[in-house]
TORPA-563157 format. One record per residue (C-alpha): residue in one letter; z negated, x, y negated. Coordinates in steps of 0.1 Angstrom, whole numbers, padded with zeros to 4 digits, always signed. Layout:
AZXY
...
END
This chain:
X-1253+1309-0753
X-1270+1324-0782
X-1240+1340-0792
X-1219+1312-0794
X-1246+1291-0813
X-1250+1323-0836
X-1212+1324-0839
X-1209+1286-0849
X-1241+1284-0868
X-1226+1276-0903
X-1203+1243-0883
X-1233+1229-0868
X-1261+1232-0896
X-1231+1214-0917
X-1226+1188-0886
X-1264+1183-0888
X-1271+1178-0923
X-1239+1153-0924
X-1256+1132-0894
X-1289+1136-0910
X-1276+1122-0947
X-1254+1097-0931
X-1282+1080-0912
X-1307+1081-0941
X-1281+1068-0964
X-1270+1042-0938
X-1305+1027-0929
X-1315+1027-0966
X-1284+1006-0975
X-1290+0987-0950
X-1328+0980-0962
X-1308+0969-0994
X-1286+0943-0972
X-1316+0927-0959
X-1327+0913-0988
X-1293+0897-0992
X-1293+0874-0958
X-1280+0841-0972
X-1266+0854-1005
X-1242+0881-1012
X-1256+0912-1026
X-1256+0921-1063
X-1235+0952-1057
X-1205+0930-1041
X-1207+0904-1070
X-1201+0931-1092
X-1167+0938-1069
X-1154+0907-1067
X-1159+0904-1104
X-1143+0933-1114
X-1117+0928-1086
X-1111+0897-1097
X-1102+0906-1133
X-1077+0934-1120
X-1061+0904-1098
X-1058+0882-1128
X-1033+0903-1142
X-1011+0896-1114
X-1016+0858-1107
X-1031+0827-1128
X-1055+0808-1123
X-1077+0830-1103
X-1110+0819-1095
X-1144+0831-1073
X-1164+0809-1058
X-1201+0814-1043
X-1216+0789-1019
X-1252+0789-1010
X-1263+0800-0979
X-1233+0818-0972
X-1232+0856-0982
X-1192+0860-0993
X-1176+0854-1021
X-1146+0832-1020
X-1111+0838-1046
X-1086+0808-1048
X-1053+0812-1068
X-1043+0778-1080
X-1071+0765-1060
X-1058+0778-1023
X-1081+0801-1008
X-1062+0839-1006
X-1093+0857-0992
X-1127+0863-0993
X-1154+0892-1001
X-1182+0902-0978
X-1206+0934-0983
X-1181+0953-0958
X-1154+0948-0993
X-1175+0965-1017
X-1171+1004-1002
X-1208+1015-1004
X-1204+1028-0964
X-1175+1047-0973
X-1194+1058-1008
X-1223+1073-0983
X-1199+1085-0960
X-1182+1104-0991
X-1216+1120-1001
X-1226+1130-0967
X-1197+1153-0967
X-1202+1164-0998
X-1239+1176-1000
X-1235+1186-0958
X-1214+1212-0981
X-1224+1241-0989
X-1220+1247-1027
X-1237+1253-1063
X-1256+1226-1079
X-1242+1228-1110
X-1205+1211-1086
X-1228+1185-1077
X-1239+1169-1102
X-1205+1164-1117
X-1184+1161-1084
X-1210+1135-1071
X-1205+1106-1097
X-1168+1112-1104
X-1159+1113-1070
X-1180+1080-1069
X-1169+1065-1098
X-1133+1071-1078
X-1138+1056-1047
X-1148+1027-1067
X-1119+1022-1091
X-1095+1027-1064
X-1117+1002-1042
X-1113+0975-1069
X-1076+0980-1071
X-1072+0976-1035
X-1090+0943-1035
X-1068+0932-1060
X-1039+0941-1044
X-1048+0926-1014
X-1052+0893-1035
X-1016+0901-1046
X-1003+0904-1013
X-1019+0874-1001
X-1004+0850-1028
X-0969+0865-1026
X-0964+0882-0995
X-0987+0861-0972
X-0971+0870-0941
X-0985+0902-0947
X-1022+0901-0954
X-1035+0907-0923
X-1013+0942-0917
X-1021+0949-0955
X-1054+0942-0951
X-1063+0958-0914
X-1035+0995-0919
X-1022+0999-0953
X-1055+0991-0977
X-1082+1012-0952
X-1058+1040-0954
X-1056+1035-0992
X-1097+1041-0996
X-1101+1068-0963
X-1072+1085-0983
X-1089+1083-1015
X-1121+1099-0996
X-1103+1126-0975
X-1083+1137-1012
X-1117+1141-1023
X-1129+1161-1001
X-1100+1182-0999
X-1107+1192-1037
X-1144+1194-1031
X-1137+1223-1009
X-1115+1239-1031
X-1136+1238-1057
X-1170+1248-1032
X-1155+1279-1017
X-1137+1289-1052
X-1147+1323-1060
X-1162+1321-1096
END
């Protein structure tokens, strides 16, 4: 038994700090959700903003809507409803999920500090395009929202993640 936990010691100390950073990061977003109860969260407005400005390059008269007490924002194009934001829309579980990988990952600082944010600042450009082109498909192509929304557009940002951690460990186990 030793031998095999000596033999696979590397896998499980990365298995363990992934679980460990995914948890923290997990429960401390979720601190951050509970002050957002009956409103959506700062960090989803932002989104749906941004998202929305993307969207209006494709279709007029695109406006957001925020009703109180109810913690989603709503987009209309030419004032029929096409879908609506929650906190699940704005990719911060798949941002933590990202950096769990990432720092369960054995490699130099130095790649950190710069892989970290850009690989961020990825995930959430290519997050805003894909709410956009979910609004796209939901004004011209209705019939296929739902398949667009529940296949296509998760494999769009997993995809996005998974590319990124395909470079991350290229670059980690380069040989400088």
């Amino acid at each position: 038994m030793l031998d095999l936990l000596k033999q696979y010691q590397n896998t499980l100390i990365f298995i363990a700090k992934f679980l460990v950073i995914y948890v923290i990061g997990s429960w401390l977003y979720g601190l951050y959700l509970d002050g957002y109860l009956d409103i959506l969260d700062p960090f989803s407005v932002w989104i749906t903003r941004q998202s929305s400005f993307i969207l209006r390059f494709f279709e007029d008269d695109i406006v957001t809507r925020y009703y109180e007490g109810i913690p989603r924002a709503f987009v209309y194009c030419k004032e029929q409803p096409i879908y609506n934001i929650i906190e699940g829309c704005n990719a911060v579980s798949v941002m933590i999920l990202f950096l769990a990988f990432l720092l369960a990952f054995k490699a130099k600082w130095h790649q950190y500090l710069w892989f970290a944010p850009l690989g961020l600042l990825v995930i959430h450009v290519s997050n805003i395009f894909r709410i956009a082109f979910i609004g796209v498909i939901a004004v011209e192509l209705p019939q296929f929202t739902d398949a667009a929304h529940d296949y296509l557009f998760p494999a769009w940002i997993y995809g996005t993640v998974i590319l990124l951690w395909i470079v991350w460990i290229k670059l980690a186990t380069r040989k400088a």
